[in-house]
PAKOLGU-391200 format. One record per residue (C-alpha): residue number from 0; y, x negated, z; chain; residue in one letter. Coordinates in Angstrom, 3 decimals. Layout:
N
<node resi="NUM" north="Y" east="X" up="Z" chain="A" resn="A"/>
...
END
This chain:
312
<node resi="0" north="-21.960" east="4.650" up="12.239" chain="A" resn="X"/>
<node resi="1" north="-20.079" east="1.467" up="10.394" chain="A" resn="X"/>
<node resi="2" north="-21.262" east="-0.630" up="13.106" chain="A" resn="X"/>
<node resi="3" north="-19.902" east="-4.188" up="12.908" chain="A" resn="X"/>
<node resi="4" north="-17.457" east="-4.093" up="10.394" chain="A" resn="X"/>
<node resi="5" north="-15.659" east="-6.402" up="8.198" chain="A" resn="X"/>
<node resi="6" north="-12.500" east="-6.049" up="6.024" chain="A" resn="X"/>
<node resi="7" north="-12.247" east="-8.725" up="3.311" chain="A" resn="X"/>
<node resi="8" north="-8.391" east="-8.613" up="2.465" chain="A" resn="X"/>
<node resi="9" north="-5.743" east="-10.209" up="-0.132" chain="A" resn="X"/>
<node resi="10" north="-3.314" east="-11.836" up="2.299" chain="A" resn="X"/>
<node resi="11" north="-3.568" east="-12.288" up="5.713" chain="A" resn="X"/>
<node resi="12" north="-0.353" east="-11.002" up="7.349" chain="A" resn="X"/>
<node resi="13" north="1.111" east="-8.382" up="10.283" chain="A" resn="X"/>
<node resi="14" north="-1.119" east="-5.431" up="9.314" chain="A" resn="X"/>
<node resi="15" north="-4.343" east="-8.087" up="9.622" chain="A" resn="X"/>
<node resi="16" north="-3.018" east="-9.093" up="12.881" chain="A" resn="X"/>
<node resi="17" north="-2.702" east="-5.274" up="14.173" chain="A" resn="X"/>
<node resi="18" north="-6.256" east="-4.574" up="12.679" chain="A" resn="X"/>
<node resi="19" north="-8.216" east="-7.536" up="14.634" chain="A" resn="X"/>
<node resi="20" north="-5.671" east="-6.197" up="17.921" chain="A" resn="X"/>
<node resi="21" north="-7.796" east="-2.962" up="17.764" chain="A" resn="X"/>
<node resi="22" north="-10.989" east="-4.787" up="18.267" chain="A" resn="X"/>
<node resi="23" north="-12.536" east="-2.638" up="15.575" chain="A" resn="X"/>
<node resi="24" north="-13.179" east="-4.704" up="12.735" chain="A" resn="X"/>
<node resi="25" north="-13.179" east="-8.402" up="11.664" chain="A" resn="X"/>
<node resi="26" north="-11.132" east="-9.719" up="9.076" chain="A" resn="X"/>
<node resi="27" north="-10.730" east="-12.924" up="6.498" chain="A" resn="X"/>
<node resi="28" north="-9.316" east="-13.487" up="3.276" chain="A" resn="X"/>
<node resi="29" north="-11.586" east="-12.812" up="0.057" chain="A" resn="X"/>
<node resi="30" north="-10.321" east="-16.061" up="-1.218" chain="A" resn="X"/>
<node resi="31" north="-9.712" east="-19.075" up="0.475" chain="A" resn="X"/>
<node resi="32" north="-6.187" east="-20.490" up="0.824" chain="A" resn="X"/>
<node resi="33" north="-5.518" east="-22.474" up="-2.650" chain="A" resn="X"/>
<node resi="34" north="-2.492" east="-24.919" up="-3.610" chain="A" resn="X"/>
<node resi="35" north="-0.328" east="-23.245" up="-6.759" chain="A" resn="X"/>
<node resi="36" north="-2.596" east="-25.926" up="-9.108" chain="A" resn="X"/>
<node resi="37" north="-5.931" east="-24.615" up="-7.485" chain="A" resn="X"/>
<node resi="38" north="-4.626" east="-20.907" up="-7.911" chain="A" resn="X"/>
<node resi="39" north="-4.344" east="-21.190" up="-12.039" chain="A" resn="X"/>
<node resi="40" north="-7.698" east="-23.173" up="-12.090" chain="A" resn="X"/>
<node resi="41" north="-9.381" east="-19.929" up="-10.185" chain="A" resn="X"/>
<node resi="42" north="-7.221" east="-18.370" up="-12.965" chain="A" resn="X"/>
<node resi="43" north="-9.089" east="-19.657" up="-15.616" chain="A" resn="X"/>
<node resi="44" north="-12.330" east="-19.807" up="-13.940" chain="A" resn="X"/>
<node resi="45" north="-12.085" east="-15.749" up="-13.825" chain="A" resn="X"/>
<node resi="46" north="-11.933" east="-15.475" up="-17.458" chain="A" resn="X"/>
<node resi="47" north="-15.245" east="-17.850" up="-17.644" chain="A" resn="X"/>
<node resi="48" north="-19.022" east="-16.867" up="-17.032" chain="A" resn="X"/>
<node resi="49" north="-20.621" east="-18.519" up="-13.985" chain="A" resn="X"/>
<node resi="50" north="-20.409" east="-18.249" up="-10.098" chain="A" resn="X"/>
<node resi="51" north="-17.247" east="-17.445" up="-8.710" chain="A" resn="X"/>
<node resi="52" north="-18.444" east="-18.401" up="-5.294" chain="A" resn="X"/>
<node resi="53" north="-16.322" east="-21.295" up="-4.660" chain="A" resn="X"/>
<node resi="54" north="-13.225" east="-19.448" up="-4.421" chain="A" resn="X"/>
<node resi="55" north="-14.719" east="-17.448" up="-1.672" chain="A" resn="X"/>
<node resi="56" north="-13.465" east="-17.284" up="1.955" chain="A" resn="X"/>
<node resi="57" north="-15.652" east="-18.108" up="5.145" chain="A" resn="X"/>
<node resi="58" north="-17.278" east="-15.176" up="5.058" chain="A" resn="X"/>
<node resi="59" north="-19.664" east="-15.437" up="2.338" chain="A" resn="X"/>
<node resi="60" north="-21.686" east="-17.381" up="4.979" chain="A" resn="X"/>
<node resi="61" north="-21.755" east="-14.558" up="7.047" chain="A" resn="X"/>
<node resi="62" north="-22.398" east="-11.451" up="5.355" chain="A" resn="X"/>
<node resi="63" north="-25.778" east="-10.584" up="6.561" chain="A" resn="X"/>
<node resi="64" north="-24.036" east="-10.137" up="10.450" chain="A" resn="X"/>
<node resi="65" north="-22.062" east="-6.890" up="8.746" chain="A" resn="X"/>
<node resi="66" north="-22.930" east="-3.466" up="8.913" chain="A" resn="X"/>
<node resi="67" north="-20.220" east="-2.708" up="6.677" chain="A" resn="X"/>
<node resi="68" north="-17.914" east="-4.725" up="4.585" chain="A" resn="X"/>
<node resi="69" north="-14.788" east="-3.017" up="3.444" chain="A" resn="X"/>
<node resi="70" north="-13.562" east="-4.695" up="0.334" chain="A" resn="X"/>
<node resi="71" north="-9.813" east="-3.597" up="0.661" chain="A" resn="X"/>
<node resi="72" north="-8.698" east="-3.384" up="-3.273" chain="A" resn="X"/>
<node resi="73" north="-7.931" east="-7.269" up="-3.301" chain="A" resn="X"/>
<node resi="74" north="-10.404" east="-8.676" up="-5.863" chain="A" resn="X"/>
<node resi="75" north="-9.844" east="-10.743" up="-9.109" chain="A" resn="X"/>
<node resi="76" north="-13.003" east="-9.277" up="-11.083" chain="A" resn="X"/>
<node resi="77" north="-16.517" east="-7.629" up="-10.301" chain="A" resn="X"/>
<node resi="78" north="-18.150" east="-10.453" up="-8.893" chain="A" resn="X"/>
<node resi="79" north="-17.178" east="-10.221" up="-4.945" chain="A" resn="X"/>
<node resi="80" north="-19.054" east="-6.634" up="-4.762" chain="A" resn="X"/>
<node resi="81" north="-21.943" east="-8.141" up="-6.800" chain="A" resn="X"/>
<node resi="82" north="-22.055" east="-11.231" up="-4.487" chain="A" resn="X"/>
<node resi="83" north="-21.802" east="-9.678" up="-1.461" chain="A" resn="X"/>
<node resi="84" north="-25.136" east="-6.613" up="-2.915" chain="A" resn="X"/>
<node resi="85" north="-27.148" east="-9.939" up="-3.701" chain="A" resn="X"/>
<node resi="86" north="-26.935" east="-11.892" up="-0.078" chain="A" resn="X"/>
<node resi="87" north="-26.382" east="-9.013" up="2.095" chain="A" resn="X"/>
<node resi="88" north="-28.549" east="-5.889" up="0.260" chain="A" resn="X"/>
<node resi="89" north="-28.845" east="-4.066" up="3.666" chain="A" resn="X"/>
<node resi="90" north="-24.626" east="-3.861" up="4.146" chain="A" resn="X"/>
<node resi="91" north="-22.844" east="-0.869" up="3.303" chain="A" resn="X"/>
<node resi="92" north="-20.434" east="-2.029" up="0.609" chain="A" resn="X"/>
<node resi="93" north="-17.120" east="0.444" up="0.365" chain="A" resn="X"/>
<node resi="94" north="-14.516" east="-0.464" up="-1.986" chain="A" resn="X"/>
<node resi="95" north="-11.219" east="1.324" up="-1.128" chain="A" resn="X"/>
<node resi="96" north="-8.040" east="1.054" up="-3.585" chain="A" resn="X"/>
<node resi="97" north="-5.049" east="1.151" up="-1.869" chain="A" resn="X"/>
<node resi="98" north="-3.293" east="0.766" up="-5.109" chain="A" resn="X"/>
<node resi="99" north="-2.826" east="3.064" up="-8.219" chain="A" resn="X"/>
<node resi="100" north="-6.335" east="2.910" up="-10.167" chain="A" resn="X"/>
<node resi="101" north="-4.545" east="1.409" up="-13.314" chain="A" resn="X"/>
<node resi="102" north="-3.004" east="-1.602" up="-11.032" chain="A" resn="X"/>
<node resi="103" north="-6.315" east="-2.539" up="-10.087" chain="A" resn="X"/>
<node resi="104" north="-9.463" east="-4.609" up="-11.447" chain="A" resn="X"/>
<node resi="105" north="-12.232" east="-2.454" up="-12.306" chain="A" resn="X"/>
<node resi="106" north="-16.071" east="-2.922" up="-11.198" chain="A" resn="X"/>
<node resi="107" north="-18.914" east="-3.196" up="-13.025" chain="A" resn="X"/>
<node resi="108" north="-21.223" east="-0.279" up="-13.301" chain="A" resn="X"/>
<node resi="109" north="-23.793" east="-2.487" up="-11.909" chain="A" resn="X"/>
<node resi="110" north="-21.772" east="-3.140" up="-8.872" chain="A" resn="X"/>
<node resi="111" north="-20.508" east="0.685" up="-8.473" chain="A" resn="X"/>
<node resi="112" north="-23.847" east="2.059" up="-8.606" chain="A" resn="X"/>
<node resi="113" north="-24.544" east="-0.189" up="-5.012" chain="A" resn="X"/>
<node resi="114" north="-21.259" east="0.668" up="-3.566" chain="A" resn="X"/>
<node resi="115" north="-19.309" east="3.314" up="-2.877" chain="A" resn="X"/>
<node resi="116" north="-15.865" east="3.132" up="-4.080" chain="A" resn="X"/>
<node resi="117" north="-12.845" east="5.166" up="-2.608" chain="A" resn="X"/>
<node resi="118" north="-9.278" east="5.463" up="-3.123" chain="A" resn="X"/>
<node resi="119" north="-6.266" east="7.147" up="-1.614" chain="A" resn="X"/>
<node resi="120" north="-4.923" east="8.367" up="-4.470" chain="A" resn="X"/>
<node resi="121" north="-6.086" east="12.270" up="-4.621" chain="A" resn="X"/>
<node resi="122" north="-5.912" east="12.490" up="-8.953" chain="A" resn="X"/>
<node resi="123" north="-7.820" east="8.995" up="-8.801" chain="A" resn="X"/>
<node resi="124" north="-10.671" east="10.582" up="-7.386" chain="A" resn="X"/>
<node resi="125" north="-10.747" east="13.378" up="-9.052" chain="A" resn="X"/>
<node resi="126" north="-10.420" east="11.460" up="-12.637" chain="A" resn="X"/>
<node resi="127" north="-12.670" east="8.755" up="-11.954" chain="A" resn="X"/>
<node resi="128" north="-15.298" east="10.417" up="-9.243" chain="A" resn="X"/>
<node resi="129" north="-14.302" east="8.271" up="-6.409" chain="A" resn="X"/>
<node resi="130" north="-14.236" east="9.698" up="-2.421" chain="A" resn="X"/>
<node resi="131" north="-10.835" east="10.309" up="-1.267" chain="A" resn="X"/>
<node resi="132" north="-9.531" east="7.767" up="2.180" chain="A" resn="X"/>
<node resi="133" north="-5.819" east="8.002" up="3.681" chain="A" resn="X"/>
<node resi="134" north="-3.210" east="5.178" up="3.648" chain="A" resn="X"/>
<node resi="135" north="-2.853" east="4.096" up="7.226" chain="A" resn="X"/>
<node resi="136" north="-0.262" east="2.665" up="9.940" chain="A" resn="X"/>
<node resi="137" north="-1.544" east="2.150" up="13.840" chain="A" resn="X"/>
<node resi="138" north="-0.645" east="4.126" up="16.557" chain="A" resn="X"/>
<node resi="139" north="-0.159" east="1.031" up="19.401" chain="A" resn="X"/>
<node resi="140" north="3.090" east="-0.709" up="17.572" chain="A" resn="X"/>
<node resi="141" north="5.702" east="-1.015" up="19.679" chain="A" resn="X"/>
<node resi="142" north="8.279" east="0.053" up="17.025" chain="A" resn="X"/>
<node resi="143" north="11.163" east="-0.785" up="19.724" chain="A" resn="X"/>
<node resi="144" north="10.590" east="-4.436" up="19.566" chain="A" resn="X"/>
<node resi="145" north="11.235" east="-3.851" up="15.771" chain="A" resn="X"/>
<node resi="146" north="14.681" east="-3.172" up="16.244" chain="A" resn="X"/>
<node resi="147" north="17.378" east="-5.019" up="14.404" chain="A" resn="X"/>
<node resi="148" north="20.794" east="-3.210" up="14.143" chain="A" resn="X"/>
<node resi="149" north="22.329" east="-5.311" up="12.090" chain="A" resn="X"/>
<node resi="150" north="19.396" east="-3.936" up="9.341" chain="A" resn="X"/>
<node resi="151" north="20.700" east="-0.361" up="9.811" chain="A" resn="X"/>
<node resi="152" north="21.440" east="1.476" up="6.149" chain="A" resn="X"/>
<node resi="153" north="21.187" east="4.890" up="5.606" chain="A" resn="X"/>
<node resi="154" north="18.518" east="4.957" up="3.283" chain="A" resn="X"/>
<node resi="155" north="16.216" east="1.961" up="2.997" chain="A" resn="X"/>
<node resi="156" north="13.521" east="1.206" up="-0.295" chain="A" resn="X"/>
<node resi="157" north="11.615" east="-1.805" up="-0.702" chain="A" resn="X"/>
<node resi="158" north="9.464" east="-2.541" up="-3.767" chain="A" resn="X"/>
<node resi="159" north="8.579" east="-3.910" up="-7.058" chain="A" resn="X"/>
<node resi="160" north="10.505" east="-2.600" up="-9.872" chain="A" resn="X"/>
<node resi="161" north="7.173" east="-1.467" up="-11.681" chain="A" resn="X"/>
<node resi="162" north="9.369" east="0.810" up="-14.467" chain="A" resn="X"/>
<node resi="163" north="11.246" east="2.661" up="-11.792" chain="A" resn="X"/>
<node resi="164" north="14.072" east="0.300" up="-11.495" chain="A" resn="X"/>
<node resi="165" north="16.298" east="2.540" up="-13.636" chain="A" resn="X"/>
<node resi="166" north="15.743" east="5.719" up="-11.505" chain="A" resn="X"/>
<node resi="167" north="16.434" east="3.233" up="-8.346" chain="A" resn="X"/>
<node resi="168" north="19.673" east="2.309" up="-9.846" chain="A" resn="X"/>
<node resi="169" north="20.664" east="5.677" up="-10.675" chain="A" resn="X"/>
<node resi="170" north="19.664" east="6.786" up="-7.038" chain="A" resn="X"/>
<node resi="171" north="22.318" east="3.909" up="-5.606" chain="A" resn="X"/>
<node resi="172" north="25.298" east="4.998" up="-7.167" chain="A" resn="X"/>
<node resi="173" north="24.852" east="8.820" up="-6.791" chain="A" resn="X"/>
<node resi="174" north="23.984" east="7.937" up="-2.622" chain="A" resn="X"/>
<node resi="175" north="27.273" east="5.821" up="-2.529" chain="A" resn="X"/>
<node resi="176" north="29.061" east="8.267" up="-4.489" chain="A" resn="X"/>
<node resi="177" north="28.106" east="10.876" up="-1.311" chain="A" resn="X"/>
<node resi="178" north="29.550" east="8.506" up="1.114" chain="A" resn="X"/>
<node resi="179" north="25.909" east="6.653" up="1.940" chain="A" resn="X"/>
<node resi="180" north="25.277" east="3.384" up="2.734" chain="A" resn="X"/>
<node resi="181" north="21.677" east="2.860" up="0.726" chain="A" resn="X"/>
<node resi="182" north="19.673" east="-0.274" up="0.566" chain="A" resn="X"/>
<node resi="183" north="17.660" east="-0.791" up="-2.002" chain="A" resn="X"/>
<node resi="184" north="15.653" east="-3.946" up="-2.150" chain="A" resn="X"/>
<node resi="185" north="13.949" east="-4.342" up="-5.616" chain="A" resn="X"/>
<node resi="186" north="11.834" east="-7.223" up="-7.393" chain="A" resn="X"/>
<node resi="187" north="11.644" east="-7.587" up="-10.768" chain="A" resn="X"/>
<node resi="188" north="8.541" east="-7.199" up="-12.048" chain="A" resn="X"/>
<node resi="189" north="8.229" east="-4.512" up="-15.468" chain="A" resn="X"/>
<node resi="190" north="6.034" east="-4.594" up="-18.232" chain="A" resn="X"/>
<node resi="191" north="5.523" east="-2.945" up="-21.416" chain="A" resn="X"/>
<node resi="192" north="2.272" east="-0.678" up="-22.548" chain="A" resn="X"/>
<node resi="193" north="0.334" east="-3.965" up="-23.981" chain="A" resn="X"/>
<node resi="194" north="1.347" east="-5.454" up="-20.129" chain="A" resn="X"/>
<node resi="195" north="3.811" east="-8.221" up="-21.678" chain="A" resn="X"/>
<node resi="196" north="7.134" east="-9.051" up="-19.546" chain="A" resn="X"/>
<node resi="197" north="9.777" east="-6.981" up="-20.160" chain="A" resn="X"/>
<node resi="198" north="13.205" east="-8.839" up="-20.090" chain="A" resn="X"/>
<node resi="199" north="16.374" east="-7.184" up="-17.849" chain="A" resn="X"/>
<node resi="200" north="19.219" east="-7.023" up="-18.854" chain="A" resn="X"/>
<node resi="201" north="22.797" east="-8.225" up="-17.172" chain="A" resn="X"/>
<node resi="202" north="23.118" east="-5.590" up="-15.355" chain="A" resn="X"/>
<node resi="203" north="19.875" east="-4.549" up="-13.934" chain="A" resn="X"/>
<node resi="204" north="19.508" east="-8.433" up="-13.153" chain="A" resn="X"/>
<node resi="205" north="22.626" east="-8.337" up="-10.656" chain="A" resn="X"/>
<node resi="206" north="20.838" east="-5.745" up="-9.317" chain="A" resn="X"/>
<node resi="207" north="17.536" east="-7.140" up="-8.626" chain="A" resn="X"/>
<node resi="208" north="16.473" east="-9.259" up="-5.918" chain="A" resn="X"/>
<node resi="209" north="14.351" east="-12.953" up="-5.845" chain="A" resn="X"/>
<node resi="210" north="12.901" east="-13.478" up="-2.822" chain="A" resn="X"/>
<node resi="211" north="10.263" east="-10.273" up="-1.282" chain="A" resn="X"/>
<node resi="212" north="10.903" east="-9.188" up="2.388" chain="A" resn="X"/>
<node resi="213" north="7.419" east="-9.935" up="4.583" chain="A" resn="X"/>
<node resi="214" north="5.930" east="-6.851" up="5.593" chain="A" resn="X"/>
<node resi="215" north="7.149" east="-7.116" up="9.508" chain="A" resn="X"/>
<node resi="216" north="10.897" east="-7.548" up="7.719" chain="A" resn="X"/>
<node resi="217" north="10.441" east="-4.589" up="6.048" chain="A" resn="X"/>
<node resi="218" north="9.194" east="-1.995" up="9.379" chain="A" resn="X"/>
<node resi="219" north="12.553" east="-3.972" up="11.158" chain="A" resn="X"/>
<node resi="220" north="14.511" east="-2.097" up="8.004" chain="A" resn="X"/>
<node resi="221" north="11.840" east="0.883" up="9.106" chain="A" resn="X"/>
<node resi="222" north="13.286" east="1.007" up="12.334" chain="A" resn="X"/>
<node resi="223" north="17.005" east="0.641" up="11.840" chain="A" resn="X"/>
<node resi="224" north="17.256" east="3.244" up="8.591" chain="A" resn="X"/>
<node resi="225" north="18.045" east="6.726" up="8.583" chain="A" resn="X"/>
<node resi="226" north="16.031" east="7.282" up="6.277" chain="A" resn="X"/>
<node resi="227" north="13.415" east="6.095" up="3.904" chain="A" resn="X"/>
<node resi="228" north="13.134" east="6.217" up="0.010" chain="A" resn="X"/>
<node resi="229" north="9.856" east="6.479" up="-1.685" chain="A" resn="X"/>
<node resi="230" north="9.907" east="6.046" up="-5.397" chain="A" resn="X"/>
<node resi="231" north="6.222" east="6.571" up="-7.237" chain="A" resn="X"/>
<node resi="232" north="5.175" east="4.562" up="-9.836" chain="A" resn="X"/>
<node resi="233" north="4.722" east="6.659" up="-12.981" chain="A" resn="X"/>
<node resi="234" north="1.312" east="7.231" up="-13.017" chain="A" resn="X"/>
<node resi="235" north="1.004" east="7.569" up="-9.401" chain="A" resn="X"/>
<node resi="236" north="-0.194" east="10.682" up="-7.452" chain="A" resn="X"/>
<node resi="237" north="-1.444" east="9.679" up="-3.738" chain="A" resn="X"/>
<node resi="238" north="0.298" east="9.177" up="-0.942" chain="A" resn="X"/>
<node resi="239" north="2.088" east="6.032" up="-0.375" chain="A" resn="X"/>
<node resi="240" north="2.263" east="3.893" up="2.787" chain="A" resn="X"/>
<node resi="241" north="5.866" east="4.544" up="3.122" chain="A" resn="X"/>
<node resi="242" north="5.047" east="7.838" up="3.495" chain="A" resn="X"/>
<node resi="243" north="3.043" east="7.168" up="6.497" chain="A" resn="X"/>
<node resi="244" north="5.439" east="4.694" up="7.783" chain="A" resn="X"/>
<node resi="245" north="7.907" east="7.958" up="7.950" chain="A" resn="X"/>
<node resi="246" north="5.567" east="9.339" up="10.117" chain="A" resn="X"/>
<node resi="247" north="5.022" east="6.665" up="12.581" chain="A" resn="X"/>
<node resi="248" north="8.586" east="5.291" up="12.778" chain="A" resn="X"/>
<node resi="249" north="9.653" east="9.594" up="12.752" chain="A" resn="X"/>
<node resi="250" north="11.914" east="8.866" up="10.080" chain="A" resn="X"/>
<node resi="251" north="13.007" east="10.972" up="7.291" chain="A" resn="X"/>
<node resi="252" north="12.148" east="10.495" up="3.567" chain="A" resn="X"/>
<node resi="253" north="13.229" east="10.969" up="-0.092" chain="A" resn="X"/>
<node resi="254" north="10.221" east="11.101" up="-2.319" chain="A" resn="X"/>
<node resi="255" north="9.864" east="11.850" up="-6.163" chain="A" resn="X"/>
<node resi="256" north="6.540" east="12.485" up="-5.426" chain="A" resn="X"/>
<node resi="257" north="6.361" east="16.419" up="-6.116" chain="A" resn="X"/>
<node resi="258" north="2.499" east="16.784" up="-4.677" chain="A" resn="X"/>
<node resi="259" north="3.834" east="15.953" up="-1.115" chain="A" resn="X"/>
<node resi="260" north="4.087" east="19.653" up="-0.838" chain="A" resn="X"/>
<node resi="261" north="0.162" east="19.965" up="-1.049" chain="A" resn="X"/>
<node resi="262" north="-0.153" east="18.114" up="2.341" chain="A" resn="X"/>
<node resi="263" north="-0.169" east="20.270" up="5.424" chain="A" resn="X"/>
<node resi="264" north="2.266" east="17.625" up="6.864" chain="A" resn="X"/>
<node resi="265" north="5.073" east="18.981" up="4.233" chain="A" resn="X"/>
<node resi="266" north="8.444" east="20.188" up="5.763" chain="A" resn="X"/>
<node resi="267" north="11.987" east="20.068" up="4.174" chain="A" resn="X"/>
<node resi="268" north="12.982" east="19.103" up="7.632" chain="A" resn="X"/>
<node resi="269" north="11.613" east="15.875" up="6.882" chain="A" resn="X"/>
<node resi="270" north="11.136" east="15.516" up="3.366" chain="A" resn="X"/>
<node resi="271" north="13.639" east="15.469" up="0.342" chain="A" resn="X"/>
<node resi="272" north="11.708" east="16.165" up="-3.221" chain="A" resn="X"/>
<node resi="273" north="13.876" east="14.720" up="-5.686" chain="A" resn="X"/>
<node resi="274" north="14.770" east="16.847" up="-8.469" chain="A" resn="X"/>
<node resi="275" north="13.440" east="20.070" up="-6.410" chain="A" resn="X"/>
<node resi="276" north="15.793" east="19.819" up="-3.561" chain="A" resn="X"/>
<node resi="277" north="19.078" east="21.902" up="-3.641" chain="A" resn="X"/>
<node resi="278" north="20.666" east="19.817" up="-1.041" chain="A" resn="X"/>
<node resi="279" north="22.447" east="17.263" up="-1.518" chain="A" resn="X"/>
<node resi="280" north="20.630" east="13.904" up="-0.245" chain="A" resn="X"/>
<node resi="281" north="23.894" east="13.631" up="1.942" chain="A" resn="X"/>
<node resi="282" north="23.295" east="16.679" up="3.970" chain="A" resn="X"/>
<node resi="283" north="19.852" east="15.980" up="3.983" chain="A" resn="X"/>
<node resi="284" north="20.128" east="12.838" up="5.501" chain="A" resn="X"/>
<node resi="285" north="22.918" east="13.450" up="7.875" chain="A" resn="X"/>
<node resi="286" north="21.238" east="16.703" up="9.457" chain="A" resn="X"/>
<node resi="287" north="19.281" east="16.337" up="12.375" chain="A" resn="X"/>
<node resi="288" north="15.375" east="17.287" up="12.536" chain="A" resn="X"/>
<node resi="289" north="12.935" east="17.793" up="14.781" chain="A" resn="X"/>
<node resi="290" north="10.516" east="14.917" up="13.272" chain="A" resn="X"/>
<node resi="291" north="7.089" east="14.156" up="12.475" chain="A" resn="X"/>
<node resi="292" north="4.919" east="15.906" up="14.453" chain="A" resn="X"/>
<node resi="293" north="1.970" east="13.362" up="17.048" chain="A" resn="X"/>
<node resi="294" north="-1.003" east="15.333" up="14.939" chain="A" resn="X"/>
<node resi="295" north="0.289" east="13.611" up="12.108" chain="A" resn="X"/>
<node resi="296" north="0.151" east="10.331" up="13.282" chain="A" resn="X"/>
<node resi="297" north="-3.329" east="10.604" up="15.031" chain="A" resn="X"/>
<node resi="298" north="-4.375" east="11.822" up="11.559" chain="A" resn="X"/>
<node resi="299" north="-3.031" east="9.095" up="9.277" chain="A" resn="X"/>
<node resi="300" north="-3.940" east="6.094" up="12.038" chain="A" resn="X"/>
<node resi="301" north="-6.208" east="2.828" up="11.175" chain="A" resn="X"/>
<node resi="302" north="-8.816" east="4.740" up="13.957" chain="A" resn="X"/>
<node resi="303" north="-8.547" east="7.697" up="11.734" chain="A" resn="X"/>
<node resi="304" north="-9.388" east="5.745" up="8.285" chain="A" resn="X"/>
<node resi="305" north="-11.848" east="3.895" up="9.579" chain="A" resn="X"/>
<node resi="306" north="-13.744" east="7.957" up="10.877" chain="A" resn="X"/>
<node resi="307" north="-13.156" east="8.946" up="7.596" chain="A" resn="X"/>
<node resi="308" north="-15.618" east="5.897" up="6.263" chain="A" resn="X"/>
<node resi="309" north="-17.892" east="6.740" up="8.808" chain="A" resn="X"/>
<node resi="310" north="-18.515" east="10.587" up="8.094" chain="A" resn="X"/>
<node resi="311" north="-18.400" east="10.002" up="4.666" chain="A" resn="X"/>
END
C-alpha cells in the first residue's frame, strides 16, 4: 500500500487543486515561491556544489510523516531525490516523468539506485529501464461548468512550439482550406541540437502567440471544441495528456502519434492518425461517433495512476 502519500509538484495550479479534492494524497511545491531575482540566483546556485536545501518547499520538514513521496518530473537537478533518501530513508521514493525523457533532468545513479523511477512514455522505459505509469485526468470534474461557447472551434491545440510549429502551420491552412474553423494556440519556444534559441521568422512570428492559456482555460477550449489536435514532439512516443483529456471530455482527436493504434482504446471512430488516415480531417471531424467508451476513463483516472504505483 502507498499509505500517506505526498506529491511534490512544479506549479501549484487546477490539477493540484483536483488532486488534494480526492483526499488521496497531499501536495506542495518542490520549490518555494521565488521573486524573478531569487529565481536566477537558484539558477546559479544549481550549477554550484553545496546544499540546495534552501530552495526547498515546506515539506522538507516533513518528510519522515510520508509513506510515499511522488516526485512528479519537476526537479532542477539530482539533489531533491538525494535529500529526500537522506532524511526520510524509510519513504518510498517514485520518480514519475510526465515529460519526454530528453526534456527532463536526469538523476544520479546514486539517487536511482534508492528510487524507483517511472515514466509514461512506453519507448522511455523500454530504452532507459524505467516502469511504465499512465498520464491521468479525474473522473469527478464537472466538465459542464467548463463550458464557454464563445471558445467553440472545430479543432482546438494548445502547446509549445518545441520544432513542430511548422507541421502546426501546415495543419491550419489545409483545415481552413476544408471549410474548418481550427484554433491553434502556439508559444514560441524552438531550439537547435546544441539547445541554443532558434530565431522565427516573419511569418511564423504572426503566427505565434505571447501569453500561455492556464490549464483550466485550456479544458474550457476542451469543452467547447469539436475536436482536439495532438501534435508529438519529435522524439516522443507515450501517450500525451491530451489524449486522455479526449477521453474524459468524449471528444474526438487528430494525433501524429502512429503508436496510438497499440492501445486497446484505438478506434477510427475517435481517432484521426495523420498521414495514415484516408479521410479527409473534414469528414472526420464532422461525422458523428459513438465516443470514448466509461472503461476508458476508469482506466486512465488519477485513482487508477495512483493503483498502478501501488501494485508496482
Amino acid at each position: 500500500m502507498l499509505g500517506r502519500t505526498l506529491i511534490l509538484v512544479g506549479i501549484d495550479g487546477w490539477r493540484e487543486k483536483q488532486i488534494r479534492l480526492t483526499g488521496l494524497a497531499d501536495v506542495d511545491l518542490v520549490y518555494h515561491s521565488v521573486t524573478k531575482f531569487q529565481k536566477k540566483m537558484r539558477n546559479i546556485h544549481y550549477h554550484m556544489n553545496g546544499n540546495k536545501s534552501c530552495w526547498y518547499g515546506n515539506w522538507k520538514y516533513s518528510t519522515t510523516q510520508y509513506n510515499t513521496i511522488i516526485l512528479f518530473d519537476a526537479f532542477l537537478g539530482t539533489d531533491v531525490a538525494e535529500y529526500i533518501e537522506t532524511k526520510s530513508p524509510n519513504t518510498r521514493l517514485i520518480v514519475f516523468y510526465g515529460n519526454p525523457w530528453f526534456n527532463n533532468y536526469y538523476l544520479s545513479d546514486t539517487a536511482r539506485e534508492k528510487c524507483e523511477v517511472w515514466s509514461f512514455d512506453v519507448e522511455d522505459c523500454r530504452k532507459y529501464n524505467l516502469k511504465f505509469n499512465h498520464q491521468f485526468f479525474f473522473k469527478n470534474v464537472d466538465k459542464e461548468t467548463l463550458y464557454k461557447p464563445e471558445l467553440a472551434s472545430d479543432v482546438f491545440f494548445v502547446g509549445k512550439d518545441k520544432n513542430r510549429l511548422s507541421l502546426l502551420m501546415k495543419l491550419d491552412e489545409e483545415m481552413k482550406n476544408e471549410g474548418l474553423s481550427p484554433y491553434i494556440h502556439v508559444i514560441g519556444e524552438r531550439k537547435d541540437v546544441m539547445g541554443n534559441r532558434v530565431k522565427y521568422n516573419m511569418r511564423e512570428k504572426a503566427f505565434l502567440k505571447t501569453e500561455e492559456i492556464p490549464y483550466e482555460i485550456v479544458l474550457q477550449y476542451n469543452k467547447a471544441s469539436k475536436c482536439l489536435l495532438e501534435i508529438m514532439q519529435p522524439g516522443q512516443v507515450g501517450l500525451t495528456l491530451r489524449m486522455v483529456e479526449a477521453m474524459f471530455f468524449n471528444k474526438k482527436i487528430i494525433t501524429n502519434n502512429v503508436s496510438v493504434k497499440q492501445f486497446d482504446f484505438y478506434s477510427p471512430d475517435n481517432i484521426y492518425i495523420i498521414g495514415e488516415d484516408r479521410r479527409s480531417i473534414l469528414d472526420f471531424v464532422q461525422n458523428e461517433s459513438y465516443g470514448w467508451h466509461e472503461k476508458w476513463r476508469n482506466l486512465y483516472c488519477f485513482e487508477h495512476w495512483l493503483q498502478v504505483f501501488d501494485e508496482g
